[in-house]
C-alpha positions as CSV (number, residue, x, y, z in Angstrom):
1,X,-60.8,102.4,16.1
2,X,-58.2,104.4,18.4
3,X,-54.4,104.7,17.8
4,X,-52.1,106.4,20.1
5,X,-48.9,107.7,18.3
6,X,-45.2,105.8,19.9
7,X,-44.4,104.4,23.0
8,X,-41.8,106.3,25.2
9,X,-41.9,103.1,27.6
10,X,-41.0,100.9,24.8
11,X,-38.0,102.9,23.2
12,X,-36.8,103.4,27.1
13,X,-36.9,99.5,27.3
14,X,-34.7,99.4,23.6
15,X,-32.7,102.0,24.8
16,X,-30.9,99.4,27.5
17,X,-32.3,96.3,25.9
18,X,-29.9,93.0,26.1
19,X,-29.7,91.0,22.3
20,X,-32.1,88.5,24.6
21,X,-34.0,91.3,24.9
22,X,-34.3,92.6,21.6
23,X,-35.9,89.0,20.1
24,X,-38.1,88.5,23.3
25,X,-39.7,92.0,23.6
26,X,-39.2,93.4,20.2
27,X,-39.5,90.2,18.0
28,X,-36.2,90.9,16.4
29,X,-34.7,88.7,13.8
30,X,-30.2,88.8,13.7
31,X,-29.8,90.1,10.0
32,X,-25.7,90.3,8.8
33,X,-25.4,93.3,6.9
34,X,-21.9,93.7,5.3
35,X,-20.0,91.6,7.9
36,X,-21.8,92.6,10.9
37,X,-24.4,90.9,12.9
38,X,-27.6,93.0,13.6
39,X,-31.1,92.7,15.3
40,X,-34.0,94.0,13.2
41,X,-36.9,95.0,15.2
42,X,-40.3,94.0,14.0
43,X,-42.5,96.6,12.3
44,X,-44.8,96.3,14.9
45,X,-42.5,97.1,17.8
46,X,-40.6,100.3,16.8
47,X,-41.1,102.8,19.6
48,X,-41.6,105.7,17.1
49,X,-44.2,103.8,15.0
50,X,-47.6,102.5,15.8
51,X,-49.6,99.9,13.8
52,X,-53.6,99.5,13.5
53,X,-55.0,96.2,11.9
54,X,-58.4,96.7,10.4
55,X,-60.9,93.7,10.4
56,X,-60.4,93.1,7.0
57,X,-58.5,94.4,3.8
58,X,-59.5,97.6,2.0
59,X,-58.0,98.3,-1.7
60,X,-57.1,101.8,-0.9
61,X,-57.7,103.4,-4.2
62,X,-61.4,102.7,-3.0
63,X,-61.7,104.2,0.3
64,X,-60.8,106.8,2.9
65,X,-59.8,107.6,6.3
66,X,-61.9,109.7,8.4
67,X,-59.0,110.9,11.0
68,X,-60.0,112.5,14.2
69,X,-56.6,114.1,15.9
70,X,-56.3,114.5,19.4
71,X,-52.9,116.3,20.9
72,X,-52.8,115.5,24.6
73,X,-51.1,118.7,25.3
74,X,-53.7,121.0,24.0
75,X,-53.6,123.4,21.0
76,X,-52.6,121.7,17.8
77,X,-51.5,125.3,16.7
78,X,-49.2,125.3,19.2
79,X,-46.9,122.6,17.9
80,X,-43.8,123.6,16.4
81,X,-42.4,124.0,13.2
82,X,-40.3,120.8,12.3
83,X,-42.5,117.9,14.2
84,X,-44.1,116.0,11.4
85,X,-47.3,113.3,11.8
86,X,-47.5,110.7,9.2
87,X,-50.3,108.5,8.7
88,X,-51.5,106.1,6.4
89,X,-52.3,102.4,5.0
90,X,-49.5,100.7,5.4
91,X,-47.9,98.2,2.5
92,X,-45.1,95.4,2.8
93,X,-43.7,95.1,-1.0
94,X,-40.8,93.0,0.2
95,X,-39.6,91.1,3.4
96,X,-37.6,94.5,4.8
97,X,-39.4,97.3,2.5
98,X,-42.2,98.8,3.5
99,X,-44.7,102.1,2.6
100,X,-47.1,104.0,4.1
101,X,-49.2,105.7,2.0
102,X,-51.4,108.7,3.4
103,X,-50.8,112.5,5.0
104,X,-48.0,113.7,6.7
105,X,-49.3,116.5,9.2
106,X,-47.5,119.5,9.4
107,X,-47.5,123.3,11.5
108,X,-47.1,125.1,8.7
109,X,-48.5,126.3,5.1
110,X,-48.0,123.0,2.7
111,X,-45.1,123.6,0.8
112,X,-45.3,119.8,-1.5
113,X,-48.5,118.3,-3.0
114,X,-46.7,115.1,-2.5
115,X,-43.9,114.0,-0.6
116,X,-41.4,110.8,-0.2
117,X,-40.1,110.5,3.4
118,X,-37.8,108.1,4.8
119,X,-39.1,107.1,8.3
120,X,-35.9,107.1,10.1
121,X,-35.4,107.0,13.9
122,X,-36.8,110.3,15.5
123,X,-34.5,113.2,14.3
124,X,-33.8,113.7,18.7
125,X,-32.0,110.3,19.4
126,X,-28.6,110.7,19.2
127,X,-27.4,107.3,19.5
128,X,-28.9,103.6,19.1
129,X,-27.5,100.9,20.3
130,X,-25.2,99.8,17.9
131,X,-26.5,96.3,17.3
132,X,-30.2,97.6,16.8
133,X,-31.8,98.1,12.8
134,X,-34.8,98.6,11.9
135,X,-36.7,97.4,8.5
136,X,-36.7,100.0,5.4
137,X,-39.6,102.4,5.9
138,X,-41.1,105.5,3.3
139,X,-43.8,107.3,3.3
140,X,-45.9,109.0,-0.1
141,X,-47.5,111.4,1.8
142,X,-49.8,114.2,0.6
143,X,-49.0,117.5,3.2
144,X,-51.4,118.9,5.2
145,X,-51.7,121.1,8.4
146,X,-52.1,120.1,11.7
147,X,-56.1,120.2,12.5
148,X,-58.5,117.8,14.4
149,X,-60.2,116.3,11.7
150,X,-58.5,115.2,8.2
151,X,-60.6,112.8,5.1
152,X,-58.1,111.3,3.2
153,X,-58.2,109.6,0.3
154,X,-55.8,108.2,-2.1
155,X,-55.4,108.7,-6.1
156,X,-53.2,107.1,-8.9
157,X,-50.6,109.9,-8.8
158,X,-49.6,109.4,-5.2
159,X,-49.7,105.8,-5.9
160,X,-46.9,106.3,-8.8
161,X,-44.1,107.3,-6.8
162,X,-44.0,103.8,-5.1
163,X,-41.5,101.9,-7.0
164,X,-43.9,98.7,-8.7
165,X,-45.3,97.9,-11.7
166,X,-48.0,100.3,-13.0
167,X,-50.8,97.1,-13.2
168,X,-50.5,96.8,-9.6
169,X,-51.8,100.3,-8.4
170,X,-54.9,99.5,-8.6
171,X,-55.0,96.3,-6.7
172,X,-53.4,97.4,-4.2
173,X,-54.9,96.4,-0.9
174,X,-54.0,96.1,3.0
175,X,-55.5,95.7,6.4
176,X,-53.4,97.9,8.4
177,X,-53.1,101.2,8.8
178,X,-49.3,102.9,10.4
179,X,-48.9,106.3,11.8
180,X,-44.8,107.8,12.9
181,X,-43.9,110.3,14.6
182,X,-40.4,112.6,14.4
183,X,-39.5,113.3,17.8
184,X,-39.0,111.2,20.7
185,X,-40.3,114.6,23.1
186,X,-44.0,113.7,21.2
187,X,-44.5,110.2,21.6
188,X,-47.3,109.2,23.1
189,X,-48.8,112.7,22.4
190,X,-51.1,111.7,20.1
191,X,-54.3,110.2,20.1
192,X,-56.2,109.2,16.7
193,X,-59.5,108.0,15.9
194,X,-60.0,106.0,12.5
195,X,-62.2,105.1,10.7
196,X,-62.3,103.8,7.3
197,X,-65.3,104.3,4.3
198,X,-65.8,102.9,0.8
199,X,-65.7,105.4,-2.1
């Protein structure tokens, strides 16, 4: 299975898209939050995020991702400090919360064993449009450094900094895997091959 990382086209698109726009292209729901109206885009339509659903559901305490990394513009040593790569098997705990759990890839030595990340808009877009949200999105990712190939596997400690009841880690099961990237300039830059194992 093959995942490319963003779509410049589509944040182009939402960068001049119409409120008609926003529910027929981007799926967006209007949301009032405090006593404004909003449009939240659809987890599957956010330009900085792309979203892989596997045949069927894994429990991911019980398998890994095989990742194959492709950087279109060459040298994965050559990418700088400060762009970061997350991917990982993605959960929906509530209507607007979601996690991915996984590897955050980094160019540079791993300073955190694990890591809680918001994923925010690209740190490079100054301004949204101000009608546009987006659902709540973190990440529990382990760091590791940019390289073509990267196993991962999940244990109970990463699995404890999600905010649930302990009895549920180990149940915990999806069929979709999310990767986000941190700058608009790499979107579409990526190219990653999946595939998941048992344990």
């Amino acid at each position: 299975m093959s995942l490319e990382v963003g779509n410049l086209e589509k944040l182009e698109q939402l960068m001049r898209s119409s409120v008609i726009d926003l529910v027929r292209k981007f799926n967006a729901k209007k949301v009032v939050i405090g006593n404004q109206e909003f449009y939240r885009l659809d987890i599957n339509h956010i330009p900085w995020m792309s979203i892989l659903k596997l045949d069927e559901e894994t429990n991911i305490l019980n398998s890994k991702l095989l990742i194959n990394v492709h950087f279109k513009d060459g040298d994965l040593t050559r990418i700088p400090i400060g762009v970061e790569l997350v991917i990982g098997y993605l959960l929906q705990l509530k209507e607007n919360l979601y996690y991915v759990i996984g590897v955050v890839l980094v160019n540079r030595k791993p300073m955190f064993k694990y890591r809680k990340i918001k994923l925010d808009i690209p740190l490079d877009i100054q301004i949204m449009p101000k009608y546009v949200t987006y659902p709540e999105i973190y990440a529990i990712v382990k760091e590791e450094k940019f390289r073509s190939q990267i196993v991962l596997e999940i244990d109970v400690e990463q699995l404890k900094l999600i905010d649930i009841d302990y009895n549920r880690i180990e149940n915990l099961k999806t069929n979709t895997i999310a990767s986000h990237i941190n700058f608009t300039s790499f979107l579409n830059k990526f190219k990653l091959n999946i595939r998941v194992e048992s344990i």
